[in-house]
C-alpha positions, -999 to +999 in steps of 0.1 A: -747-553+683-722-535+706-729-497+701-693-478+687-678-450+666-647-451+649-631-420+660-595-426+641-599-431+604-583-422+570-602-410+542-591-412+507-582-375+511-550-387+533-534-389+502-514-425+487-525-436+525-561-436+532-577-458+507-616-455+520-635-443+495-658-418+516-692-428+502-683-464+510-671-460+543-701-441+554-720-467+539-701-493+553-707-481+589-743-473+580-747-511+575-728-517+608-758-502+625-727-474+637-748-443+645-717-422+643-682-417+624-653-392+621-629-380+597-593-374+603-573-372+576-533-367+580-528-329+586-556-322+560-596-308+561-602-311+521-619-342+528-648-329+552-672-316+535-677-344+509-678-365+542-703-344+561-729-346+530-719-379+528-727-391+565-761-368+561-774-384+533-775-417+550-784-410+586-749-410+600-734-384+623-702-370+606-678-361+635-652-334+619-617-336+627-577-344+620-552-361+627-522-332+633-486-337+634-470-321+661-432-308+661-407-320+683-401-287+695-414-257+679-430-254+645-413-228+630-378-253+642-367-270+610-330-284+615-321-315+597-320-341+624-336-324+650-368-313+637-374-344+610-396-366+632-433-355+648-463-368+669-494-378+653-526-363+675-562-368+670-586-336+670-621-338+671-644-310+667-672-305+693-691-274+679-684-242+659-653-229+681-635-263+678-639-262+638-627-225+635-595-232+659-593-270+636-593-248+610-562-224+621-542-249+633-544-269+605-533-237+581-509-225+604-488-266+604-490-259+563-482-217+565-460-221+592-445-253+605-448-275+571-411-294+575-414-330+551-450-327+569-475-300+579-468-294+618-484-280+651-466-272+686-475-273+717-477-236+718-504-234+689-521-264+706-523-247+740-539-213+721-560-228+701-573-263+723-615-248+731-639-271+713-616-298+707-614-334+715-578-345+717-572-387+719-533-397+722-528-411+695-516-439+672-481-460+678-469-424+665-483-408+690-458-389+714-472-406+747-470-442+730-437-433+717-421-424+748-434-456+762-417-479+734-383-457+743-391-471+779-393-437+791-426-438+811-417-407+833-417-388+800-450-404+782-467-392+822-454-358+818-465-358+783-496-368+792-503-346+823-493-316+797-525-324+775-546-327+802-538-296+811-544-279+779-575-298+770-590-310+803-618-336+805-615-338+769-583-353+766-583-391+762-554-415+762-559-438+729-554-475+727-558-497+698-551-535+692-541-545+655-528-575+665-492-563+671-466-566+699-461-532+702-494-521+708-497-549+737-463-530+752-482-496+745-512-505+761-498-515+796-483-484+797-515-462+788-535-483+813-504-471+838-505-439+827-544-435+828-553-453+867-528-428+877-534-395+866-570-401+859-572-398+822-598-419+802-588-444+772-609-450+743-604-474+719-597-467+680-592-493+653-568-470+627-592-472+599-572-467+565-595-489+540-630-502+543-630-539+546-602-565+555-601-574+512-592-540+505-555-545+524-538-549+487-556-515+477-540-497+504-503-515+504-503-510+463-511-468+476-483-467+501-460-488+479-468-456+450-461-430+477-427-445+491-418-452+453-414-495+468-425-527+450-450-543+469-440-572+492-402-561+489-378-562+520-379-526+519-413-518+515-434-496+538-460-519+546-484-522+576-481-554+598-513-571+586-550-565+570-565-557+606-564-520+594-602-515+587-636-502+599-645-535+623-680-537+635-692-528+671-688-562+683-651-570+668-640-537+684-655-551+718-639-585+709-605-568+704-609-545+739-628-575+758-608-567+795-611-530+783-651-522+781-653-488+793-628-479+756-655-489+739-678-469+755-658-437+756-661-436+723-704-431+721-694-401+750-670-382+730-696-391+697-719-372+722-695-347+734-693-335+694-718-312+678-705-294+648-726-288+616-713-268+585-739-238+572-742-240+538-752-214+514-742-185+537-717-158+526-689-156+552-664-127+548-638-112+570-653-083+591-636-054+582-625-031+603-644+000+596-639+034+613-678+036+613-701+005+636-726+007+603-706-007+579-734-001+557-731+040+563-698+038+561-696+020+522-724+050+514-699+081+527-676+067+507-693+065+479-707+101+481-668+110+489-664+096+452-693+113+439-679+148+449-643+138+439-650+134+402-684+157+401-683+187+424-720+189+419-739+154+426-759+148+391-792+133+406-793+102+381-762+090+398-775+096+426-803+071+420-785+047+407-760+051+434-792+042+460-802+014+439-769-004+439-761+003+476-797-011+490-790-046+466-756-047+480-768-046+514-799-070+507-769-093+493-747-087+526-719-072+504-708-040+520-679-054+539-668-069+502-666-039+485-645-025+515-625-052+517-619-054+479-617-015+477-591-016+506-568-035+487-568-026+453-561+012+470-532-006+488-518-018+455-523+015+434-503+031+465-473+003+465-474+007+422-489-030+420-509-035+389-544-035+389-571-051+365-598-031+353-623-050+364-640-086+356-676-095+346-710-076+362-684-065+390-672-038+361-706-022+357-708-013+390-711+027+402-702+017+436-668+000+426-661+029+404-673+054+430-647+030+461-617+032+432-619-005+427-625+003+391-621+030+367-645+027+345-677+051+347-708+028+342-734+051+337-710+072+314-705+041+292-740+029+300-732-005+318-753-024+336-751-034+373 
């Protein structure tokens, strides 16, 4: 059983494309004895969670990641013509940085360079490229594409580029699906990699879970493109070679090629990322005082002598009370952030609610502004 991770495949979450269900794929590869697997939906992470648990449950190492359009030129460009086509590029995450900058380059092609398809640049790659495996891509892919447009001077300086941005972790991709134009690809990448010293790993572009489920994914792409199925116009892939292979039919396929196979266990090894569960994560906000803690207390007591003058001591208490749970809780920088905004609102004459659920009962939201409603005046509980 040749050892292998498929580093290039298409969950169900690559919408009216991807037709794997994820439970099945990961069990699927579980039964190929593949250690290993990664996710990389098109231009999409709502998939990876529900992956991750998925891989964890049976033993399987989920490998986080994406497959990114990138712009012709920049992102924010979006000229008819021009700016229509894009690059597929595969991310990987190695550890925690690598997810977080995953994470802002894949909201920034949606905030920012979304154009028929969400879209990265090369200048949000080159910012945002730490923790991040990068493989060439697909046919798609801007190096294979400038070798199909027999422009191999182009697909080197293309290649030399991502080097350069993401080092020993850039690796050219190669795949055989049985088509001519990967055979043309290929030759070049080989080229391409003896020369400038840039590894190839093979990928098989996984987009259903067994050679049977072909029809699933034609009838999907056929709803997507609004085709009939087996028309002269439809969008269809070339063949049913487009699913997770075994180990051994992925060494079959790269049989001159043994050290793709390979790469593909190093980069498995190369990435590291888990997801923490259960943890609050906010924004850190940016507090005029290091103790954020001290800082949510002065102003509360700021609010205490606004409306009183003369500090009652039972709000006092309760005031202690709520701000030693909200600390035990990790809170503080909530209320500040929430309190910062809703006094941004009142100040622009944006409507505010009065408050929802236990939130409402709160002395320190009414004491911050964020409400105003006086709990222990109304005797409301916190």
């Amino acid at each position: 059983m040749t050892p292998f991770t498929h580093l290039h495949l298409h969950t169900e979450y690559s919408l009216l494309d991807g037709a794997c269900r994820i439970e099945e794929v990961v069990e699927r590869a579980k039964n190929l004895g593949q250690s290993s697997l990664a996710i990389t939906d098109h231009g999409v992470l709502y998939g990876a969670v529900a992956f991750y648990k998925a891989c964890k449950s049976v033993g399987v190492k989920p490998i986080i990641g994406c497959e990114v359009y990138v712009a012709p030129r920049s992102r924010f460009d979006k000229v008819h013509g021009l700016d229509s086509d894009r690059y597929h590029l595969i991310l990987l995450c190695k550890n925690d940085t690598g997810y977080k900058n995953l994470l802002r380059l894949v909201s920034s092609a949606w905030v920012d360079g979304f154009y028929t398809k969400p879209r990265v640049d090369r200048d949000i790659l080159e910012k945002h490229s730490e923790g991040l495996v990068a493989l060439s891509g697909c046919l798609f892919g801007e190096v294979a594409q400038r070798i199909t447009q027999r422009n191999m001077a182009e697909a080197e300086s293309v290649a030399q580029w991502y080097k350069s941005v993401f080092g020993d972790d850039y690796y050219l991709e190669v795949q055989n699906h049985d088509m001519v134009e990967e055979k043309e690809v290929l030759e070049g990448v080989l080229s391409i990699s003896r020369k400038h010293s840039i590894p190839i790993v093979a990928t098989n572009d996984v987009h259903y879970c067994s050679r049977e489920d072909a029809d699933i994914q034609r009838v999907l792409i056929a709803v997507q493109t609004n085709k009939v199925v087996g028309s002269e116009n439809a969008l269809e892939f070339a063949n049913d070679e487009f699913y997770l292979k075994s180990g051994d039919e992925m060494a079959q396929a790269f049989a001159d090629y043994p050290e793709a196979v390979s790469n593909t266990q190093l980069i498995a090894d190369k990435c590291s990322f888990d997801f923490e569960f259960g943890v609050t994560k906010l924004p850190l906000f940016d507090a005029p005082h290091p103790d954020h803690r001290l800082f949510l207390r002065d102003e509360c007591m700021a609010g205490l002598e606004r409306t009183f003058g003369t500090i009652p001591e039972n709000y006092l208490e309760r005031l202690d009370y709520e701000l030693s749970v909200i600390n035990e809780m990790g809170f503080n920088d909530y209320f500040l952030i929430v309190a910062d905004f809703i006094k941004f609102a009142k100040s622009k004459g944006i409507p505010v609610g009065p408050g929802r659920g236990s939130g409402a009962g709160s002395l320190v939201a009414f004491l911050c502004g964020i409400t105003e409603v006086d709990s222990i005046k109304f005797d409301l509980l916190f």
